[in-house]
C-alpha positions as CSV (number, residue, x, y, z in Angstrom):
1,X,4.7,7.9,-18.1
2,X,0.7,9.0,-19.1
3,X,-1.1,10.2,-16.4
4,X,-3.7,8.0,-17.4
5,X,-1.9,4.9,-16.4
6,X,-1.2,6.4,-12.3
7,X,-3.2,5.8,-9.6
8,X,-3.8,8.8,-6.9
9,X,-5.4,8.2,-3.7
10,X,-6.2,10.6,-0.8
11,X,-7.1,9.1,2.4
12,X,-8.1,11.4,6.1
13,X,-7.1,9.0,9.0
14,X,-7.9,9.4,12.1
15,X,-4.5,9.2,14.0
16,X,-1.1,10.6,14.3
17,X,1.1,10.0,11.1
18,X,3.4,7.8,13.7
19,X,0.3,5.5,14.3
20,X,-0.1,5.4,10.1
21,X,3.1,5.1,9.1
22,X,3.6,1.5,12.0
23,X,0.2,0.1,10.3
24,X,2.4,0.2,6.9
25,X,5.5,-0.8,7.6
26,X,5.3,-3.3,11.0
27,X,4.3,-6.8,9.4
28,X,2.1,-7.6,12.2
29,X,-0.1,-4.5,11.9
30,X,0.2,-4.9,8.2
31,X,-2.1,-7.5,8.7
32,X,-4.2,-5.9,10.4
33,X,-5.6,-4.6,7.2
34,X,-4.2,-6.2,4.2
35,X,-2.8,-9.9,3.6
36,X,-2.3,-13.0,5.1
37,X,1.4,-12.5,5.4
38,X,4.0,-9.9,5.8
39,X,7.7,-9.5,5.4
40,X,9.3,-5.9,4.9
41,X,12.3,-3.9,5.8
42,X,11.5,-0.5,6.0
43,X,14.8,1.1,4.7
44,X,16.6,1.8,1.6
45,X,16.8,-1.2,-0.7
46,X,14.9,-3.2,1.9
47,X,12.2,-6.1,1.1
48,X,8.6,-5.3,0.7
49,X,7.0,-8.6,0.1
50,X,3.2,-8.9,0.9
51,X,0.8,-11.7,0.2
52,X,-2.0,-9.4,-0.2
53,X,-4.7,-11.7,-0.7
54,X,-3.6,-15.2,0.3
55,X,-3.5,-16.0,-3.1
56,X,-1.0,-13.3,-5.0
57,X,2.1,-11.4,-3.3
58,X,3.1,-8.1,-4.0
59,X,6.8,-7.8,-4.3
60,X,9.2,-4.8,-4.3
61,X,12.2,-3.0,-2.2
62,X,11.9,0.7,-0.6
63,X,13.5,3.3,-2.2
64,X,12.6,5.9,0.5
65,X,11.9,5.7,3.8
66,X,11.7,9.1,6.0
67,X,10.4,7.8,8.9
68,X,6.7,8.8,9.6
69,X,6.6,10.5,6.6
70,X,7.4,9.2,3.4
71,X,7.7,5.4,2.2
72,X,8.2,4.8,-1.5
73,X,8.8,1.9,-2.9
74,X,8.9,-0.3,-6.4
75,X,5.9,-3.2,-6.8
76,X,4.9,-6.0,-8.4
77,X,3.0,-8.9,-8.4
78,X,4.8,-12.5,-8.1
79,X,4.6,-14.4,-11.5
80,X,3.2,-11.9,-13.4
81,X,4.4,-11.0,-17.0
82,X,2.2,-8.0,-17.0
83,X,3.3,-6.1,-13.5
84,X,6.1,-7.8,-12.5
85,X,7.9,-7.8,-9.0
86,X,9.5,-4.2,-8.5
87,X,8.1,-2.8,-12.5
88,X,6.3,0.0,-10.8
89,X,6.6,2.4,-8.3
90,X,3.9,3.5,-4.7
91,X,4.5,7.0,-2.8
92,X,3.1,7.6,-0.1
93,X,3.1,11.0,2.1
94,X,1.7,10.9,5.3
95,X,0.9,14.9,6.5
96,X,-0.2,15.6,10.0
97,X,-3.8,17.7,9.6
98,X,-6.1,18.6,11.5
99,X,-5.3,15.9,14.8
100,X,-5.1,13.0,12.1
101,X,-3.3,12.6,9.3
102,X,-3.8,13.0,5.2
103,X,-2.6,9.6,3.3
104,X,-1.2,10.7,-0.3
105,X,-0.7,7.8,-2.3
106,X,0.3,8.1,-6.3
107,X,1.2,4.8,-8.0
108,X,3.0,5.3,-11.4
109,X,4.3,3.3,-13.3
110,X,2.0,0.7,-14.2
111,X,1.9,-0.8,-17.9
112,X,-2.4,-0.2,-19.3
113,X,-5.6,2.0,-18.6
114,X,-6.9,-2.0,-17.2
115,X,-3.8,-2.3,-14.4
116,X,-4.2,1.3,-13.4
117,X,-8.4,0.7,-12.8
118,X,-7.0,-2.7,-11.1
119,X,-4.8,-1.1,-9.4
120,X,-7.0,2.0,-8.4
121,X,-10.2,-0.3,-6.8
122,X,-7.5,-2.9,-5.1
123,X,-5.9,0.6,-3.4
124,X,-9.5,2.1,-2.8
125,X,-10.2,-1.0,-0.6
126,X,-7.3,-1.3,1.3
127,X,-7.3,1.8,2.6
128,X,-11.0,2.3,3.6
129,X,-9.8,-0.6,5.6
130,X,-6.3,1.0,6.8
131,X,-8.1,4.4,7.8
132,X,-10.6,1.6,9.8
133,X,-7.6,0.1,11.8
134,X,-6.1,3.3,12.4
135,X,-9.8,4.3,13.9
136,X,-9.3,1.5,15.9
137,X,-12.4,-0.6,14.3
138,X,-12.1,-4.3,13.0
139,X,-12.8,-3.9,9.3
140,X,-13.4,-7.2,9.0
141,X,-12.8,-10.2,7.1
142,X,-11.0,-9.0,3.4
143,X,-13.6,-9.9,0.8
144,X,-10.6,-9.6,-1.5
145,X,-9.2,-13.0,0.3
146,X,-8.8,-15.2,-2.2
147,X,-8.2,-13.4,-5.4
148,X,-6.0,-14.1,-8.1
């Protein structure tokens, strides 16, 4: 896969990689931060199904779950020809520094230079508002609500 066409995103959140790893995979505090609903079963071949923006769920099954400090899992997006449901791959590493915890996301997989820029901002968003929930802020209403 070209390098070019991953996403890689670093995240410092202020709280215990326990506290970072229940805001991703507990559907209630899922919501907390991203989409309008939530289904996922965090273990090995489990669902991950997210309706991310009200309009447009992202689908997959984990892969790997090491609880507190690893999820990976395959993604997609419902209907679509281009990234389809489970056609691409999110790791996440979650390592305990400094009294909060580094968020190491790499995306790979994904099919053009356009779905990995996409991709890229739609990550960038959500977790400036993860690492606000973890703060224990309200990051507001999702400006992304809506989007197709």
């Amino acid at each position: 896969m070209p390098e070019s066409f991953v996403v890689h995103r670093e995240a410092h959140i202020a709280a215990p990689p326990a506290a970072v790893f229940a805001l991703m995979t507990d559907p209630e505090k899922i919501l907390r931060w991203m989409g309008t609903e939530a289904q996922v079963e965090p273990q090995p071949g489990g669902l991950y199904l997210v309706n991310v923006t009200g309009a447009r769920f992202a689908r997959g099954s984990f892969r790997e779950v090491v609880p507190v400090h690893r999820l990976a899992y395959s993604f997609g997006w419902d209907g679509s020809e281009v990234v389809p449901p489970g056609s691409s791959l999110v790791e996440i590493d979650l390592i305990e520094q400094g009294g909060g915890t580094l968020l190491r996301l790499t995306h790979s997989g994904l099919p053009s230079a356009d779905q990995c820029a996409g991709h890229a901002e739609g990550w960038a968003h959500y977790l400036g508002r993860l690492t606000e929930v973890a703060a224990g802020r309200d990051p507001g209403p999702d400006p992304f609500y809506g989007r197709t």
